[in-house]
C-alpha beads as a LAMMPS data file, in Angstrom:
LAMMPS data file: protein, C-alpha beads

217 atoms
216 bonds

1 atom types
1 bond types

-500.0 500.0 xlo xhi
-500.0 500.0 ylo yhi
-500.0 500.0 zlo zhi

Masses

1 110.0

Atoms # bond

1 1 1 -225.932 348.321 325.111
2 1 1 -224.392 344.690 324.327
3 1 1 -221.909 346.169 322.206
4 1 1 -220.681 348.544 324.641
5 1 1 -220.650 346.447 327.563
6 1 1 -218.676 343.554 324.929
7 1 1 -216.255 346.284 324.400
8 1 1 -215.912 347.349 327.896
9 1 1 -215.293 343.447 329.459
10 1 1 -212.360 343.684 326.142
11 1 1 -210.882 347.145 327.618
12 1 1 -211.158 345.637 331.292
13 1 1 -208.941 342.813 330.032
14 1 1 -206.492 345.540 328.307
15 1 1 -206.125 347.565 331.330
16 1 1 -207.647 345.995 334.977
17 1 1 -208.694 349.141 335.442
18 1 1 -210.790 347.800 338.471
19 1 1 -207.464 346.184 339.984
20 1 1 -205.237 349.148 339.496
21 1 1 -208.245 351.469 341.342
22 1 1 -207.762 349.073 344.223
23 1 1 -204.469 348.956 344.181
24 1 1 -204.417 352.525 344.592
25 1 1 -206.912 352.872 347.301
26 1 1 -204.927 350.051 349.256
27 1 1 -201.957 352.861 349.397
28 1 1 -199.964 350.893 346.542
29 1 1 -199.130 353.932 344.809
30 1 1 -198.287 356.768 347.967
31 1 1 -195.183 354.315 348.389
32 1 1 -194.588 353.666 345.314
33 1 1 -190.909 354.886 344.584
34 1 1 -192.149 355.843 341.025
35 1 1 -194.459 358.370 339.170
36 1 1 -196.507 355.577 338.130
37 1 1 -196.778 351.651 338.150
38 1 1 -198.438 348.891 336.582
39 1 1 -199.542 345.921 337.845
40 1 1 -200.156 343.848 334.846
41 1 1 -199.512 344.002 330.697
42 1 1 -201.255 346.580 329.307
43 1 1 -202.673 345.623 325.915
44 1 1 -203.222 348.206 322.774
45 1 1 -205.960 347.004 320.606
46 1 1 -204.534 349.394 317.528
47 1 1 -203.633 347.048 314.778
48 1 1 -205.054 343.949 316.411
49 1 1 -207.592 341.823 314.614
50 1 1 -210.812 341.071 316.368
51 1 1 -213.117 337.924 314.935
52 1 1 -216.656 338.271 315.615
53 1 1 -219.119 335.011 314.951
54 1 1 -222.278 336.082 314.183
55 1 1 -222.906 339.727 312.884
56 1 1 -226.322 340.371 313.340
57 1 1 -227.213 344.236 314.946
58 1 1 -225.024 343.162 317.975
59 1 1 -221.968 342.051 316.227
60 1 1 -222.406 344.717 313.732
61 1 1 -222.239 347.386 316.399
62 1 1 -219.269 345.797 318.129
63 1 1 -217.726 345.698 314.741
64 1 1 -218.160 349.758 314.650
65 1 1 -216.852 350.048 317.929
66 1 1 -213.776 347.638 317.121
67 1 1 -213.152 349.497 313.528
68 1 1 -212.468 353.130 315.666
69 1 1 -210.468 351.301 318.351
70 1 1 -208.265 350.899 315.211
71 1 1 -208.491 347.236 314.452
72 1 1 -209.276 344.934 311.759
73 1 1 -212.175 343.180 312.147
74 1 1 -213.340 339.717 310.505
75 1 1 -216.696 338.266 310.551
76 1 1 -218.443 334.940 310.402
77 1 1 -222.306 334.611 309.987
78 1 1 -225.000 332.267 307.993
79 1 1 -225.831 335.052 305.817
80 1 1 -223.757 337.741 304.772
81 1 1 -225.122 341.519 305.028
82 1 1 -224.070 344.588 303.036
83 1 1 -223.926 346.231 306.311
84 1 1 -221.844 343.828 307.716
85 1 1 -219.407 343.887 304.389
86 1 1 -218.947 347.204 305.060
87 1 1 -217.466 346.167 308.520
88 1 1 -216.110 343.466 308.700
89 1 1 -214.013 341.048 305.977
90 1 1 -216.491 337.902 305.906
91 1 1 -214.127 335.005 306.192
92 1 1 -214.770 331.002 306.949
93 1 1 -214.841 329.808 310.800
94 1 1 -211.899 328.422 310.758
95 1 1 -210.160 331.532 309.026
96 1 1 -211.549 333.393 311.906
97 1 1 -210.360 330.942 314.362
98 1 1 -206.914 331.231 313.343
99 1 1 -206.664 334.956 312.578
100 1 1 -207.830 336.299 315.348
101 1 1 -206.094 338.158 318.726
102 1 1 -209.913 338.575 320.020
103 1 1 -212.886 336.365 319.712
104 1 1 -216.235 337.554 320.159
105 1 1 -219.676 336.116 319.897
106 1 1 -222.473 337.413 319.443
107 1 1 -225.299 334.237 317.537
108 1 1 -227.915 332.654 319.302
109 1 1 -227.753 329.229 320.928
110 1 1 -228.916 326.701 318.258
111 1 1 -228.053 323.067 317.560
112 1 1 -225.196 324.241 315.095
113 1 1 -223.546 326.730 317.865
114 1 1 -224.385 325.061 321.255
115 1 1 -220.750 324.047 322.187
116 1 1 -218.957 325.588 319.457
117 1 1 -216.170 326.411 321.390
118 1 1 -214.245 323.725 322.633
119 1 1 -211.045 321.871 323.019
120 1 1 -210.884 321.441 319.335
121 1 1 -212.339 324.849 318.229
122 1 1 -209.905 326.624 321.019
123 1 1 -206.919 324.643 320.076
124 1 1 -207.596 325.976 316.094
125 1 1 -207.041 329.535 317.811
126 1 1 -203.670 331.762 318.386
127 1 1 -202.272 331.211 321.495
128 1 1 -202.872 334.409 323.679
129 1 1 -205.687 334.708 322.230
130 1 1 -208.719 337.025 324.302
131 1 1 -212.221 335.419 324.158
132 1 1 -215.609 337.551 324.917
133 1 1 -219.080 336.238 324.738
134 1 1 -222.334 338.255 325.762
135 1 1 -224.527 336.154 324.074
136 1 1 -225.528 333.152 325.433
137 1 1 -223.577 330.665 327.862
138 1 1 -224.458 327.536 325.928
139 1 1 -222.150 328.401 323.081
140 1 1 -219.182 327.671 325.086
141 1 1 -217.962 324.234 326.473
142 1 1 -216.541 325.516 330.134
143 1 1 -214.530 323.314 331.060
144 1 1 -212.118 323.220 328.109
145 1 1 -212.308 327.075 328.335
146 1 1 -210.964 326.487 331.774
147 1 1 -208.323 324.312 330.945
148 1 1 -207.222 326.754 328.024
149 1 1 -206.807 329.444 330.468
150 1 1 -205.004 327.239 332.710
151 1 1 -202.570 326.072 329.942
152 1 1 -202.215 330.331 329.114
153 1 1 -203.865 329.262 325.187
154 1 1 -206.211 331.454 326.170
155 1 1 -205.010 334.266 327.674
156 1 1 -208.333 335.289 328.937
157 1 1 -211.809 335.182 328.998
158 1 1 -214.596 337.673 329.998
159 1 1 -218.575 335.974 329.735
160 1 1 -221.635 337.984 330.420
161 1 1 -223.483 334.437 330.186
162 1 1 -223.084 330.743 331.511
163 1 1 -224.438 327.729 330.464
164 1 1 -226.879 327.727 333.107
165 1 1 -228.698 331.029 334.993
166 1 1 -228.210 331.842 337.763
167 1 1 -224.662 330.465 337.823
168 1 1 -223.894 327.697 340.021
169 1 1 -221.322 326.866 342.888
170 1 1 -219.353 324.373 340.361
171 1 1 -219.580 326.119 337.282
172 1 1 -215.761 325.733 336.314
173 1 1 -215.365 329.524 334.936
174 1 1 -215.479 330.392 338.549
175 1 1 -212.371 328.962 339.533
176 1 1 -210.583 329.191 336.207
177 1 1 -207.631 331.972 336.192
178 1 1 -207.937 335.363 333.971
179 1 1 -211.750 334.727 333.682
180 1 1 -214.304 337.771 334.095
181 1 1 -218.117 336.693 334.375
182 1 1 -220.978 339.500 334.748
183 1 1 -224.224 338.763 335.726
184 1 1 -225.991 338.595 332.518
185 1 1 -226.259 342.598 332.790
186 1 1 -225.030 343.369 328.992
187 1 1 -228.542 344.282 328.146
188 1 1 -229.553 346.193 331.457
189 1 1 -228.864 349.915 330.521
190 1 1 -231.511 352.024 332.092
191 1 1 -231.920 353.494 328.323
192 1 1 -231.943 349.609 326.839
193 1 1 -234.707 348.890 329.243
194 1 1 -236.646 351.752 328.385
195 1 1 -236.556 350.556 324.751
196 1 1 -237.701 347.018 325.486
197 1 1 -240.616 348.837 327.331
198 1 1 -241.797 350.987 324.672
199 1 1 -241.541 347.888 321.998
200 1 1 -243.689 346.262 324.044
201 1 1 -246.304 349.183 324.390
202 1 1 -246.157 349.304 320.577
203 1 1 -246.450 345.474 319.898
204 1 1 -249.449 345.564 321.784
205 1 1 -250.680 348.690 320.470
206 1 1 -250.261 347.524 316.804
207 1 1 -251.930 344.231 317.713
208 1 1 -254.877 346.313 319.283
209 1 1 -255.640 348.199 316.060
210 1 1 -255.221 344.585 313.596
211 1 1 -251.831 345.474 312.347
212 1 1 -249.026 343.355 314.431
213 1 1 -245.528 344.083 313.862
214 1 1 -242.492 341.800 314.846
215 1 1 -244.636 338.560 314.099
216 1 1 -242.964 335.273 314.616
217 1 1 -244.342 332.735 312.754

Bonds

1 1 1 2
2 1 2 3
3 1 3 4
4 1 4 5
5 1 5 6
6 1 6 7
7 1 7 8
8 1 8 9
9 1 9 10
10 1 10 11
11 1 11 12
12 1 12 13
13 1 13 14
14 1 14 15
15 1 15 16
16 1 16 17
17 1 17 18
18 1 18 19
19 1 19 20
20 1 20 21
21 1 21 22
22 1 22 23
23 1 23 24
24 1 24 25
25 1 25 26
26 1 26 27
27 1 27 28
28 1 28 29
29 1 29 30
30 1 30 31
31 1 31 32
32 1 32 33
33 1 33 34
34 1 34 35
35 1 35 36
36 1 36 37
37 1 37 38
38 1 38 39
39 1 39 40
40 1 40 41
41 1 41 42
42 1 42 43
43 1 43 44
44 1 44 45
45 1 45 46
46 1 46 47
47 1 47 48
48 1 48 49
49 1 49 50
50 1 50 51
51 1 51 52
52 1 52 53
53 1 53 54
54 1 54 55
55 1 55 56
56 1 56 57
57 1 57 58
58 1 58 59
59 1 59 60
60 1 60 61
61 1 61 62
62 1 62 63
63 1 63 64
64 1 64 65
65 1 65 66
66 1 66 67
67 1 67 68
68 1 68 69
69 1 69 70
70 1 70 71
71 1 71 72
72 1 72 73
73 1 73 74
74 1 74 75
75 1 75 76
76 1 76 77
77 1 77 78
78 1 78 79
79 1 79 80
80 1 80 81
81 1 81 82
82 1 82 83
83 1 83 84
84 1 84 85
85 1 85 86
86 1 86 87
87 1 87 88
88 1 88 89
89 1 89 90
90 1 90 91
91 1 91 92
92 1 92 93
93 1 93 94
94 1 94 95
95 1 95 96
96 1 96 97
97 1 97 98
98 1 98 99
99 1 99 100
100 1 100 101
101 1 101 102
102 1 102 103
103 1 103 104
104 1 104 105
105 1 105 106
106 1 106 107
107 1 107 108
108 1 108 109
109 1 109 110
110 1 110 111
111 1 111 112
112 1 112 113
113 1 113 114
114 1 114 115
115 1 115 116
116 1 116 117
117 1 117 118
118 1 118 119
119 1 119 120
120 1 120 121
121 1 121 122
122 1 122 123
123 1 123 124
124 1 124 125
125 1 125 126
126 1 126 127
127 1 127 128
128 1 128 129
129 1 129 130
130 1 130 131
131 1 131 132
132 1 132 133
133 1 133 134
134 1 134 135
135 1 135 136
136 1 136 137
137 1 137 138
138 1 138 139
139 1 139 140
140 1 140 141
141 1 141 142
142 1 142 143
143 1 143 144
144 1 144 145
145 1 145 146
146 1 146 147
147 1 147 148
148 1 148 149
149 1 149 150
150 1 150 151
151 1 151 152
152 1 152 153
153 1 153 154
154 1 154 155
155 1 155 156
156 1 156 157
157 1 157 158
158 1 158 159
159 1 159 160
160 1 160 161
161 1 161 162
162 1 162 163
163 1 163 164
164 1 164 165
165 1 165 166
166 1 166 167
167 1 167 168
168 1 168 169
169 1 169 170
170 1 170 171
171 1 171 172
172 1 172 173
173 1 173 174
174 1 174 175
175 1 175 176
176 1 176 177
177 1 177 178
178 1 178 179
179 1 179 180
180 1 180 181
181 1 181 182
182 1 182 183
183 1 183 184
184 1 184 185
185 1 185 186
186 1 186 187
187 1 187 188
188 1 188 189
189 1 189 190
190 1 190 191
191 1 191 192
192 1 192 193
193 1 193 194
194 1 194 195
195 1 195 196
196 1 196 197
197 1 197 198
198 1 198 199
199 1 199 200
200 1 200 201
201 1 201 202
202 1 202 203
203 1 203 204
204 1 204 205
205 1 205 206
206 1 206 207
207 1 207 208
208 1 208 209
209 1 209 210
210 1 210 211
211 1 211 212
212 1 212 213
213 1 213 214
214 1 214 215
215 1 215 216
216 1 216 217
């Protein structure tokens, strides 16, 4: 469900398919002197090279998703997988940084990550470049993210997660131009939540009967 809704914020970016609907239901296309019209650049992802940071399940099934949209992906994680070697070229952080025409993340918020993208991180990146993040808010420093998409470095954003939920009245991505931000709903799938419903059931079922399962010690 992450994965998908990752991939959809990337395809809203490639297409404002929501703006062209409502450009269309506000009459822009009955007087249009054309067959057709666009509003904005339309963006192929064919051929385009997509960095994901962290390729856990998440980031391994955005790196599926990214391989049959036709592009290359590149991956950065603690620990390497053989899954993940089969999708993604493993390459350094700062490889990835500079590589990359998309940058999604999808690791937890620790001490290492909380703030890894910044002024100096964002300036290591190609200008243009697309930035997603459906993991958590903290990873990202907003208000150099802001400023990037002021200065166009990055050409836009799209966040399922802020640094602090609910989001608040200041919270800079809500003023900053070319900037998407969803309610934290990457995870909310009707068939997602019936998952997390039936682990549960399970968890406690297996606990019941002296054999737990997805201990955390």
């Amino acid at each position: 469900a992450v994965a998908q809704h990752t991939i959809a914020l990337l395809l809203e970016i490639c297409h404002h398919i929501g703006e062209h609907n409502r450009s269309v239901h506000q009459g822009d296309w009955q007087n249009s002197p054309d067959f057709c019209y666009w509003n904005y650049p339309l963006i192929e992802l064919v051929g385009k090279t997509i960095g994901i940071i962290g390729l856990g399940k998440i980031g391994c099934a955005t790196a599926k998703i990214a391989k049959a949209l036709g592009m290359k992906v590149l991956g950065y994680a603690r620990n390497q997988t053989e899954e993940g070697k089969t999708l993604a070229e493993y390459t350094d952080l700062e490889t990835l940084l500079r590589s990359s025409d998309i940058i999604s993340l999808h690791c937890p918020a620790t001490d290492s990550t909380t703030g890894m993208i910044n002024a100096t991180s964002i300036a290591k990146m190609k200008k243009g470049v697309i930035l997603i993040n459906t993991s958590r808010g903290q990873l990202i420093v907003e208000n150099d993210l802001k400023e990037a998409l002021l200065s166009g470095h990055v050409k836009a954003a799209a966040v399922d997660v802020v640094s602090r939920e609910p989001i608040q009245e200041e919270n800079p991505l809500l003023s900053a131009p070319n900037c998407i931000v969803t309610p934290h709903i990457a995870w909310a799938s009707k068939e997602c939540r019936e998952r997390i419903l039936a682990t549960t059931i399970n968890n406690i079922k297996a606990y019941m009967s002296n054999s737990p399962q997805n201990v955390v010690n």
